[in-house]
C-alpha positions in Angstrom: -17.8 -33.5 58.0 -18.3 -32.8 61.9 -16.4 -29.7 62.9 -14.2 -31.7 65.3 -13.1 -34.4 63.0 -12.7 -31.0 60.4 -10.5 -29.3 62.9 -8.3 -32.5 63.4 -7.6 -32.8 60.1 -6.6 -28.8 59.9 -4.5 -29.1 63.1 -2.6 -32.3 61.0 -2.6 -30.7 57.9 1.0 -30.9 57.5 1.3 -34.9 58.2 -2.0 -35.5 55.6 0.1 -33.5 52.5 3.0 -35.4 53.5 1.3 -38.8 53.6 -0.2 -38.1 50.6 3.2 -37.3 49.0 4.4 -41.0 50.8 1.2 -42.4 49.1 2.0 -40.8 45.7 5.4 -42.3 46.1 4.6 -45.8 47.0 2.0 -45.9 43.8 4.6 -44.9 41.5 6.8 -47.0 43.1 4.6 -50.1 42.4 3.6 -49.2 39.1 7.3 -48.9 37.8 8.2 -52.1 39.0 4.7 -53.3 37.4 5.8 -51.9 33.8 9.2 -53.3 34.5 8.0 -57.0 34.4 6.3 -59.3 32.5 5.3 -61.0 35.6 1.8 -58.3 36.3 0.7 -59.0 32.7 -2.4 -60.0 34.3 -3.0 -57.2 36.6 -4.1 -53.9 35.1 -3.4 -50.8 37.1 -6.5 -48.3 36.7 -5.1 -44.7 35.0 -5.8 -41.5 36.8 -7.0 -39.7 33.8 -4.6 -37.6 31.9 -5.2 -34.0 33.3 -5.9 -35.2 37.0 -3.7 -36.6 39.7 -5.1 -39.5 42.1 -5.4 -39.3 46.0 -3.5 -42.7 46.3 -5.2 -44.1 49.3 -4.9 -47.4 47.6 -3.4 -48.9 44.2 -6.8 -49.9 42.2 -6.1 -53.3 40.3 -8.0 -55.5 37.7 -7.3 -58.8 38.4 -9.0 -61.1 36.2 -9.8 -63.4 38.8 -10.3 -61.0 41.8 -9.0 -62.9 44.9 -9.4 -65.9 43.7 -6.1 -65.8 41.3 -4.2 -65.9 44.5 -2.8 -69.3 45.4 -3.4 -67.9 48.7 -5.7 -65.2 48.9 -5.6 -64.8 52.9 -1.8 -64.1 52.6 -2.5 -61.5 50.2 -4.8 -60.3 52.7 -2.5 -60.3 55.2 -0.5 -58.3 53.5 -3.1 -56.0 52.6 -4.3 -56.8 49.2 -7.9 -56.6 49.4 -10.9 -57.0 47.5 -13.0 -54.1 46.2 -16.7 -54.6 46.3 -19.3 -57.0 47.5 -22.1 -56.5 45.4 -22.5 -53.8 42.8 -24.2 -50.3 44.7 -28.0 -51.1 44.0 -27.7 -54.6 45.3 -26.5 -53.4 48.6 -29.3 -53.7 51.0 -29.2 -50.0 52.2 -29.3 -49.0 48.7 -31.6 -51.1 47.2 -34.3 -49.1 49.0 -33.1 -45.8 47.1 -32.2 -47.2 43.9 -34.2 -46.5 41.2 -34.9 -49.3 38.4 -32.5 -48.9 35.6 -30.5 -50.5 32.9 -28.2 -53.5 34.2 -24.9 -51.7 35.5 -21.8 -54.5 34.2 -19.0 -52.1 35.0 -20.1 -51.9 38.5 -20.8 -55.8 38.4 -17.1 -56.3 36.8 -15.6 -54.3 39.6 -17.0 -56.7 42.3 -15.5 -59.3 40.2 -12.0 -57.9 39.6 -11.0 -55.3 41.7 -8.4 -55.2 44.5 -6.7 -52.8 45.9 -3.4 -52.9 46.9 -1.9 -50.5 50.3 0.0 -47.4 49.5 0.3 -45.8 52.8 3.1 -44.1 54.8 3.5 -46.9 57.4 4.9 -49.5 54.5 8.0 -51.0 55.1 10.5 -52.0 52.4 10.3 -55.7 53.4 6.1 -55.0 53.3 6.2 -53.7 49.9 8.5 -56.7 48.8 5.7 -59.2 50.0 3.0 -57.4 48.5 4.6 -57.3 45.2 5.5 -60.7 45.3 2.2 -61.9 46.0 1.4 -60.2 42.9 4.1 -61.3 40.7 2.6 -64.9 41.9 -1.3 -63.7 40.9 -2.7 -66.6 38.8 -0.1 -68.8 38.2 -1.3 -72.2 39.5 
């Protein structure tokens, strides 16, 4: 890290534990209403393992269908669902020069297909989470 983007985030050090508590909040906030209906069935939050506790910058989501289980997946985006990954790592073009040959990689490939990611950060409105989880609650119903 430069020194002057490491001495920002020491002079801020106070606001980044606290929105990192907000970000904590909103994700367990999310989940609880996920577990509470039958309507995310289809949407599978990804565990921080047992003994660790995740940074929370945003809610990481199997959706079978990616994006494309959205009715509308630019109001998703909108609201700041978002897809995870273009292409697995080694097909990336800056990669692909430093990859080495190797086995195929399908978790990597089944995270392009299925991941998004859903906001968790400090700025979230009540009315903004309400969209987002609505937009979900509506994932792959058509």
């Amino acid at each position: 890290m430069p020194p002057l983007a490491a001495s920002l985030v020491l002079a801020h050090e106070h606001r980044v534990w606290h929105e990192c508590e907000t970000r904590r909040t909103n994700t367990a906030d999310l989940l609880h209403i996920f577990d509470a209906s039958e309507a995310f069935e289809k949407l599978n939050a990804i565990p921080v393992p047992h003994d660790g506790q995740g940074g929370c910058l945003r809610l990481p989501l199997l959706a079978p269908r990616g994006m494309r289980g959205f009715e509308k997946p630019d109001l998703a985006q909108r609201l700041g669902v978002m897809p995870g990954y273009p292409r697995p790592l080694p097909e990336l073009p800056a990669a692909r020069e430093r990859a080495l040959e190797g086995p195929p990689t399908p978790g990597a490939t089944r995270l392009v297909e299925e991941l998004i990611t859903v906001p968790t950060h400090g700025l979230l409105t009540l009315q903004d989470k309400t969209r987002v989880v609505q937009a979900l609650a509506d994932y792959d119903r058509g």
